[in-house]
Structures are given as C-alpha cells and as structure tokens.
Backbone bond lengths (Angstrom), bond angles and torsions (degrees), N, CA, C in turn:
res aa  C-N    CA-C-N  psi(-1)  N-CA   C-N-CA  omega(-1)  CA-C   N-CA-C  phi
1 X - - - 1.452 - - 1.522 108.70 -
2 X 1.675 106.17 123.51 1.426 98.29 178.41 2.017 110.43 -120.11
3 X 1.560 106.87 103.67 1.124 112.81 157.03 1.335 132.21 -65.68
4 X 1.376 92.11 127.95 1.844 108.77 179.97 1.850 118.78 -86.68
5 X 0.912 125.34 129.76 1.520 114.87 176.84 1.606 111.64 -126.54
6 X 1.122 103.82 136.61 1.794 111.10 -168.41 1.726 95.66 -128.32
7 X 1.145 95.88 157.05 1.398 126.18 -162.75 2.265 98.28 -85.56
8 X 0.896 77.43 124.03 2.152 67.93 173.61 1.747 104.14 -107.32
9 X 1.544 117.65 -174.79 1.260 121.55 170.15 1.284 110.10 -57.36
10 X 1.530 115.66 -55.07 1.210 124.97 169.81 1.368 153.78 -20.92
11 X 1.421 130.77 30.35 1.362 144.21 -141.27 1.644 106.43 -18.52
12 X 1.254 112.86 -47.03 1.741 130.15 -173.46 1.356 99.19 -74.97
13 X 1.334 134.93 -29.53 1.421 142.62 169.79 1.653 119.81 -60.86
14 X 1.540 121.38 143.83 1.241 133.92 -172.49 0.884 105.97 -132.20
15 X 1.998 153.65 154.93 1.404 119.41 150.76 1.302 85.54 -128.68
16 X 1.199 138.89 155.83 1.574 152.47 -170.15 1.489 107.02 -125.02
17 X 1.156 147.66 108.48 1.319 152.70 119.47 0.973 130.97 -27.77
18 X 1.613 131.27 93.91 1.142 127.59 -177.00 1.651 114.87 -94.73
19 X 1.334 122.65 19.78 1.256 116.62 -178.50 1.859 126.40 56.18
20 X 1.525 104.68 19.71 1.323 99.96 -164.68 1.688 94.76 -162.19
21 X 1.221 119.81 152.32 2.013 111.66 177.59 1.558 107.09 -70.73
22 X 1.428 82.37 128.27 1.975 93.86 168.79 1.526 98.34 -72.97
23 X 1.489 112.98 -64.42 1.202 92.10 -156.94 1.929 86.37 -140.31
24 X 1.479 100.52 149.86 1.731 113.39 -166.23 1.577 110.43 -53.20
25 X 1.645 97.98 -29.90 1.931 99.90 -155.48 1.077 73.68 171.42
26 X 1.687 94.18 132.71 1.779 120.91 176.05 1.333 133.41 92.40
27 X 1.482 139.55 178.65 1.291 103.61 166.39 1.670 104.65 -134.51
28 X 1.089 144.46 -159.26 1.109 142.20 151.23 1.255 123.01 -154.74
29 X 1.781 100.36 137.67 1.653 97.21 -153.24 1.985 87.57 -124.45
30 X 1.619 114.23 133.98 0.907 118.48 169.12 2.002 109.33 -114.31
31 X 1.112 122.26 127.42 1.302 146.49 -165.55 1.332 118.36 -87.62
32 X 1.469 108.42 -18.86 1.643 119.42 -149.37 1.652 84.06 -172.52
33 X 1.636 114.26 154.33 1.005 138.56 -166.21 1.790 96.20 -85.91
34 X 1.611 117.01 -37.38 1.502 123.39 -177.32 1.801 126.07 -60.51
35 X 1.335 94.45 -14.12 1.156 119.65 178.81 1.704 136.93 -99.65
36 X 1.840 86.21 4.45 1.910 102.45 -179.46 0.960 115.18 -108.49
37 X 1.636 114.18 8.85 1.504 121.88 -179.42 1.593 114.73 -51.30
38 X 1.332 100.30 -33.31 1.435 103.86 -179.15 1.683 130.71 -82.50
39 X 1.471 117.67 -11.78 1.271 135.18 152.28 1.606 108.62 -100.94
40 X 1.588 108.44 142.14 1.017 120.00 163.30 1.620 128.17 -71.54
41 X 1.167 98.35 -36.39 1.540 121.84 173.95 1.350 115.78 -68.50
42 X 1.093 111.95 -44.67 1.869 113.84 -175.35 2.202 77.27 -85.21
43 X 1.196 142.72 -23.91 1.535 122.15 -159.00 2.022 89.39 -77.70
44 X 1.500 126.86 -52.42 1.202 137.67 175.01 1.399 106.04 -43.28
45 X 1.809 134.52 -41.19 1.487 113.27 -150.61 1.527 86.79 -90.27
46 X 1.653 125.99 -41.07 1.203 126.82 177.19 1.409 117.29 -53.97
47 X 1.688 125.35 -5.20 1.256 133.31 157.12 1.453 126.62 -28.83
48 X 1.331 79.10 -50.80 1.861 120.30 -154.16 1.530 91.44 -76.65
49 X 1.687 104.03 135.93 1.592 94.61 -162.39 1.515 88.38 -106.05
50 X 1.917 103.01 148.66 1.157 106.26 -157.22 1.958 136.83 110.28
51 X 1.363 81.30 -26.78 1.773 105.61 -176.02 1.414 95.83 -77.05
52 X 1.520 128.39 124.44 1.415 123.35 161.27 1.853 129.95 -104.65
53 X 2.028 88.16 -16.23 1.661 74.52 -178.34 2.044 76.68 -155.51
54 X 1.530 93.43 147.80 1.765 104.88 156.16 1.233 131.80 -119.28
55 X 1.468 127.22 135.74 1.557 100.03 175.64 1.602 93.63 -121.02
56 X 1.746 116.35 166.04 1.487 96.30 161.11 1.887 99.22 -122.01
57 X 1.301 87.90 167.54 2.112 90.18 176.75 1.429 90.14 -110.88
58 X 1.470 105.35 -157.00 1.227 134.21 172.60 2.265 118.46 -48.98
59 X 1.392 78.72 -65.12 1.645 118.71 173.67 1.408 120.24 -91.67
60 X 1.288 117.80 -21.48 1.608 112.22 -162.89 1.434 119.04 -164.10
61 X 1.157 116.16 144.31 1.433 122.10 -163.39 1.916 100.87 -103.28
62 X 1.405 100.94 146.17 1.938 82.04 -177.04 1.864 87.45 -131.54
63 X 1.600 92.91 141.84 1.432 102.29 172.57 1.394 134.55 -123.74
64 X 1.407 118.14 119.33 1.330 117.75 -171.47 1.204 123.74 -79.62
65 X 1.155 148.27 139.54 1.374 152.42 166.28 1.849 126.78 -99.84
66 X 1.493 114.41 131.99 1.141 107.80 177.08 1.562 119.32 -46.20
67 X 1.057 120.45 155.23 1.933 118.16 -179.43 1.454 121.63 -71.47
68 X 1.622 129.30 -7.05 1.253 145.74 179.52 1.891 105.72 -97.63
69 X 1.271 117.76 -0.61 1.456 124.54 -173.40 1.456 113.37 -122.71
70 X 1.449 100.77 109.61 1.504 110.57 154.18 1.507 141.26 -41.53
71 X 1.396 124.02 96.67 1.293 110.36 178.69 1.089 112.75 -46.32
72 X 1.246 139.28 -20.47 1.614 119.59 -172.49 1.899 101.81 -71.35
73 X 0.999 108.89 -47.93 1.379 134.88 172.32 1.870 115.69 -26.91
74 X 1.554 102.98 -49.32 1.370 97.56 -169.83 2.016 100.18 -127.69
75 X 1.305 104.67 -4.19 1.461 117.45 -174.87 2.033 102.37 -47.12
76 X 1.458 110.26 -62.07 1.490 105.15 176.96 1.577 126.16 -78.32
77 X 1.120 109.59 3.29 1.660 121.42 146.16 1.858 106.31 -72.03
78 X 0.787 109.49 -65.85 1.115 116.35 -177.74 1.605 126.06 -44.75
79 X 1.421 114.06 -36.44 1.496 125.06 164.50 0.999 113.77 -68.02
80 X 1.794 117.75 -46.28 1.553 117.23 173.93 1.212 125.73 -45.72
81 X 1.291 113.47 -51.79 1.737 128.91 -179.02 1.475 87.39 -59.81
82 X 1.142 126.68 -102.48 1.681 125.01 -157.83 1.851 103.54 -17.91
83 X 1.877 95.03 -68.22 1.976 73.86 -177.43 1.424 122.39 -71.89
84 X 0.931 130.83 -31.11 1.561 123.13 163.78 1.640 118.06 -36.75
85 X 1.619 124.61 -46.30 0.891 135.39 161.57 1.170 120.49 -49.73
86 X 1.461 123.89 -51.71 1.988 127.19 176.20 1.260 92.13 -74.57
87 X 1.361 139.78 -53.96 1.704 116.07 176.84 1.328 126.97 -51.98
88 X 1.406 111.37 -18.00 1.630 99.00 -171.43 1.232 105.59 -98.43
89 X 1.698 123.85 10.47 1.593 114.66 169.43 1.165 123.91 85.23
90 X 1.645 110.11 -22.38 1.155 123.88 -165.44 1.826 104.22 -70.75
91 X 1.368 124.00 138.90 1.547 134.94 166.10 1.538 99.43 -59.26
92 X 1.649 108.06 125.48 1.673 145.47 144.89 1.556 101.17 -21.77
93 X 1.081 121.28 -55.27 1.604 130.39 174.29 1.465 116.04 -126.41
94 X 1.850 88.09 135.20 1.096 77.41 174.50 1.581 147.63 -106.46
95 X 1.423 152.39 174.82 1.203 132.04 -127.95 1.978 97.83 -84.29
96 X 1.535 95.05 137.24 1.419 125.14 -158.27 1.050 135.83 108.30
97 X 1.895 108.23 -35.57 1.348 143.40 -161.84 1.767 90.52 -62.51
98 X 1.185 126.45 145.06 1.706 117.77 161.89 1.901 85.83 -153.19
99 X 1.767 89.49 137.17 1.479 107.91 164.26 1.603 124.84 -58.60
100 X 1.365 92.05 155.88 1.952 81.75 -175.59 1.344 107.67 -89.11
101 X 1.507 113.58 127.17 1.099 110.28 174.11 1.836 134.76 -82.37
102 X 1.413 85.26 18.67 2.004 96.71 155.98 1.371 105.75 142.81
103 X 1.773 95.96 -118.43 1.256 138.66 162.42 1.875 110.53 -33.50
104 X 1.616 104.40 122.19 1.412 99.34 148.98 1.472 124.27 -54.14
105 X 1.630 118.11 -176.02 1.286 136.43 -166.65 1.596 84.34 -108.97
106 X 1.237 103.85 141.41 1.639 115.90 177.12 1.700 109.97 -152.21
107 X 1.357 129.58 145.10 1.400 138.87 -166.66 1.740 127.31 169.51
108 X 1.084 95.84 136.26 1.542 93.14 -146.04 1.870 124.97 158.48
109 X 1.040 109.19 167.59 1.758 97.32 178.81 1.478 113.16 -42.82
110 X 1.752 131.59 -42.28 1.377 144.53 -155.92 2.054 93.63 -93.67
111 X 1.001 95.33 39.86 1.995 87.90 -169.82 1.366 107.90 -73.53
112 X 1.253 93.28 -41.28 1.703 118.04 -176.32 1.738 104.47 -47.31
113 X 1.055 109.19 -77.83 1.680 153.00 -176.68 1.446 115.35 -33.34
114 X 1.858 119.66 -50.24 1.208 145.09 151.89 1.809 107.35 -66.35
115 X 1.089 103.32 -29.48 1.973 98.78 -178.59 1.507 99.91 -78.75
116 X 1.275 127.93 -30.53 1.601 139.43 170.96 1.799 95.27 -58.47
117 X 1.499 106.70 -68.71 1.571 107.54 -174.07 1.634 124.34 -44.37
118 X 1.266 78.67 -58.13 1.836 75.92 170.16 1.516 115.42 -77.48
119 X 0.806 134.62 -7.31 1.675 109.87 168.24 1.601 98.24 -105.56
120 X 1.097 139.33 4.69 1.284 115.80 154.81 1.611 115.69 -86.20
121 X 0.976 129.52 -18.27 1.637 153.11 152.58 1.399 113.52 -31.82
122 X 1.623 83.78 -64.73 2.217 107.74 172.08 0.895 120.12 -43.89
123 X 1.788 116.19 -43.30 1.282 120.53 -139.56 2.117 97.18 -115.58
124 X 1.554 102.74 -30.18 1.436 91.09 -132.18 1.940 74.44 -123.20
125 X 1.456 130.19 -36.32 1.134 126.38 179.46 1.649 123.87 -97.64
126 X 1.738 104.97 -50.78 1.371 81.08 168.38 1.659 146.32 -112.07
127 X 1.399 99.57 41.50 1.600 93.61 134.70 0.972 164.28 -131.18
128 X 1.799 90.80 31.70 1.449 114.25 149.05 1.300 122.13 -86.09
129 X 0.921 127.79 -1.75 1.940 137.48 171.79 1.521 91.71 -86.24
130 X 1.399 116.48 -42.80 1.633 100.31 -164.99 1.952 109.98 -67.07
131 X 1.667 104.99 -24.88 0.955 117.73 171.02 1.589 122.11 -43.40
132 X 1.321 94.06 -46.91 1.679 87.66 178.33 1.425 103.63 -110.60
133 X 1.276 138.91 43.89 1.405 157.66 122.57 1.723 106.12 104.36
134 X 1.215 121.10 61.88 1.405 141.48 -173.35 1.461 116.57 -160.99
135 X 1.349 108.65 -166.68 1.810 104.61 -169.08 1.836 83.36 177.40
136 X 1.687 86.22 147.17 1.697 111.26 -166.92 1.795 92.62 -114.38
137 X 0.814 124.45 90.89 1.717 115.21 152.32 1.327 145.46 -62.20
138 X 1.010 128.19 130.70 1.647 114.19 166.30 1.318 124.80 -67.15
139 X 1.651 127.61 110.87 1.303 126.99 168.91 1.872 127.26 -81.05
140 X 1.541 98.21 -25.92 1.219 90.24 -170.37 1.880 113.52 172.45
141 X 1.056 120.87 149.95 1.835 107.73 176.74 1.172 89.93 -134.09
142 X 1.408 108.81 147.10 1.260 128.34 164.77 1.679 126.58 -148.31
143 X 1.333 120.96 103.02 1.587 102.42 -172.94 1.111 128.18 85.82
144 X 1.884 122.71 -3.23 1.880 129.17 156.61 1.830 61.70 133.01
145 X 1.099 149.42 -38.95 1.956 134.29 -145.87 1.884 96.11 -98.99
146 X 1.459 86.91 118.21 1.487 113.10 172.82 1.549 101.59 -82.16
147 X 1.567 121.45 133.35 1.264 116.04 164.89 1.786 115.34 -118.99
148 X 1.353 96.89 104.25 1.755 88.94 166.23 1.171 127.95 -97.37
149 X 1.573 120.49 154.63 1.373 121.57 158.67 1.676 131.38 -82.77
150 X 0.759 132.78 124.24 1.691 154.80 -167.28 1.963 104.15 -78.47
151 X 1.003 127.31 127.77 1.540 128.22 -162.76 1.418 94.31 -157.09
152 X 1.258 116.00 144.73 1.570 143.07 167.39 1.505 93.62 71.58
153 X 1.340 95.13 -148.52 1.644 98.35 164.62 1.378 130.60 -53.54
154 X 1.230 137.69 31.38 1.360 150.50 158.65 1.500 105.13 -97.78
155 X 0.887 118.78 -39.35 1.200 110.14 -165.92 1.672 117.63 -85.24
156 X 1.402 130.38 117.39 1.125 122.57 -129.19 1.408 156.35 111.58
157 X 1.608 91.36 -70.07 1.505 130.33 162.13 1.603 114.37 -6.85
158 X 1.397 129.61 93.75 0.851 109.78 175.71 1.934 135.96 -46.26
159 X 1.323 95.43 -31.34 1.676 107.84 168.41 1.480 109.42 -91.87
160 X 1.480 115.61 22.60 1.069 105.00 169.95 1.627 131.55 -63.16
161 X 1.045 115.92 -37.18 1.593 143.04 167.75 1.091 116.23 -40.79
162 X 1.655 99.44 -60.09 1.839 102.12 -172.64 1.528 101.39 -99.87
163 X 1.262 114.25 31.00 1.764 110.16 168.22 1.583 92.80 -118.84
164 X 1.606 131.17 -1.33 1.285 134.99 -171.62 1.808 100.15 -100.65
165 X 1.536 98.95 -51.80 1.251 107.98 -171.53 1.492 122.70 -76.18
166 X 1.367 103.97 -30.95 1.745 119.05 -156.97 1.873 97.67 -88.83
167 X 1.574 88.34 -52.15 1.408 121.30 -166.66 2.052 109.83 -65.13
168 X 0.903 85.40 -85.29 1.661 119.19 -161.22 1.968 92.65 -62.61
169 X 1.317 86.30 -69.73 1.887 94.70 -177.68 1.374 103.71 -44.28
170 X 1.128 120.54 -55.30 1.691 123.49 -179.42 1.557 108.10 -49.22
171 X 1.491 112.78 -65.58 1.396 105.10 -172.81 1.249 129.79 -61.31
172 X 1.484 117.12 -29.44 1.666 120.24 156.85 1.232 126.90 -71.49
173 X 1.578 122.26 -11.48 1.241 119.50 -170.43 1.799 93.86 -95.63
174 X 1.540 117.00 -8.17 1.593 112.09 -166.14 1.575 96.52 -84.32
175 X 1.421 101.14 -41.71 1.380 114.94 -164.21 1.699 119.26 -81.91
176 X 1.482 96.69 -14.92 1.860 102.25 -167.11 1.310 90.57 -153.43
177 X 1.152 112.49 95.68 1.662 138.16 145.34 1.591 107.39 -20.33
178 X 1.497 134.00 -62.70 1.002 125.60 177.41 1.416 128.70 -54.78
179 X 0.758 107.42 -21.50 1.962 126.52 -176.91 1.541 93.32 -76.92
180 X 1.238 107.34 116.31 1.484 126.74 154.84 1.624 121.42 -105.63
181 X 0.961 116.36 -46.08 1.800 115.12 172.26 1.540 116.84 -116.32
182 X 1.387 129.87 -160.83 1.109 143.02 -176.69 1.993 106.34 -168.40
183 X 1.313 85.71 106.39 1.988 79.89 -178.97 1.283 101.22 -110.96
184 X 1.121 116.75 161.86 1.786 113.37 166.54 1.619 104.82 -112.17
185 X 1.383 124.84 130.70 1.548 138.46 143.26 1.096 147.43 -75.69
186 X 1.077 123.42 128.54 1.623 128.49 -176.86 2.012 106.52 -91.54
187 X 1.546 87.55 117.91 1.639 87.97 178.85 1.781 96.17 -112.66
C-alpha cells in the first residue's frame, strides 16, 4: 500500500492519500480526540502523540497537529496507523457510527434561498476545499448572513477568512441577491 501525502493551506494541516475510499458518502470530522470513539481509524491516528484533530473525505483522511510538533516528528507514525488500519480490514466507522452528510436542516420563508446556497456550495465551493483536505458546510441564514462551518483543514486555516470573505461571500453574493455576509461557526 502506497500512501500519498499533500501539503494543504493549512500549515498544521496534512492530507494523506490512501489510494482507496475512506469513507462511501459524507465526511467526518473529529475536533478532539473524545469524539473518535466511534471510528477506529480516527481512535489509532489520535494515538499518535501530538495529533489534535481528524477529518476523513471521500478519498482522504486529513491530519492536524498540535503547534509545538514537528511534522517530521510524527509524519511516519502517522502513515503507519493509516496502513495498519487498511490492513487490518477493520471499518473507518464504527458500527452505528454514520458520516455527516453536510449541510444543516433548514425550512421556512428563506427555503428557496438556502436551496440556492447549498447547491452553489455543492457545486462551486466544496470541492475545491476538499482539494486541500477540508469541507465548508451550511449552518444556517438569518437576515441576508450565511453561516458556515469550517472542517478538516479549514478549520483554523490561516486563509481561512479570506477564502470565506474574498471567496465564498463573493460567489453567493453574485449569484443570490439575498446574501449579504458570510460568517463562519464553530459547532
């Protein structure tokens, strides 16, 4: 098994290529080590001392590191766990466990408006975020202000801001008149 690892915006960000699907549909982003109980795979990388957050995509798992730790330092720990993990057969999640499949639930006078947001999101933002090993969600509209959530290597991101503000705000505000801002949330 030959894992690939690419560089993200994210300095603290990793994304690993395992040549094989992490996960079928959806993604899942763990923030905190308390929260991987339910994957085996994200329970092994949080092994690795030093690891602060995992997410997985479609294709690829992305790994964060505390700010006092050298990737060179924990990088071949880090390959081990992933292939040790695809060798042992063992399921990415574990049984019950299901990835999130994105977008909040939204309904209401703005139904229309948010059904515009998220498929320009779908279509036009995140999969170029997945590109550099993260994912942008829809949390919520209220009042013309879109709120997303930030996952994998987004979250953090030093260019996270001006890929929210420059980026994202622009393209909904070209396309949807109602959209006045773009905030990001921490759930």
């Amino acid at each position: 098994m030959f894992i690939q690892t690419e560089s993200t915006p994210n300095p603290a960000t990793l994304k690993f290529l395992p040549g094989q699907t992490v996960l079928e549909m959806g993604t899942a982003d763990f923030p905190t080590a308390e929260g991987a109980a339910v994957s085996p795979l994200a329970t092994r990388l949080f092994a690795v001392s030093g690891v602060s957050g995992v997410f997985f995509g479609t294709d690829f798992v992305t790994v964060t590191k505390d700010a006092g730790v050298e990737w060179d330092h924990i990088k071949p720990a880090l390959l081990g766990a992933i292939m040790e993990h695809f060798q042992s057969g063992q399921p990415v999640m574990g049984a019950g466990a299901q990835a999130a499949s994105g977008h909040a639930e939204h309904d209401g006078p703005d139904a229309d408006v948010v059904g515009q947001i998220k498929e320009l999101l779908d279509t036009r933002v995140r999969p170029a975020v997945a590109q550099d090993g993260g994912d942008i969600t829809f949390h919520g509209f209220d009042r013309g202000v879109v709120y997303l959530h930030m996952q994998g290597a987004c979250a953090g991101c030093p260019s996270s801001t001006l890929t929210l503000k420059m980026g994202i705000e622009n393209l909904l505000r070209h396309y949807i008149p109602e959209v006045t801002e773009v905030r990001p949330v921490a759930v």
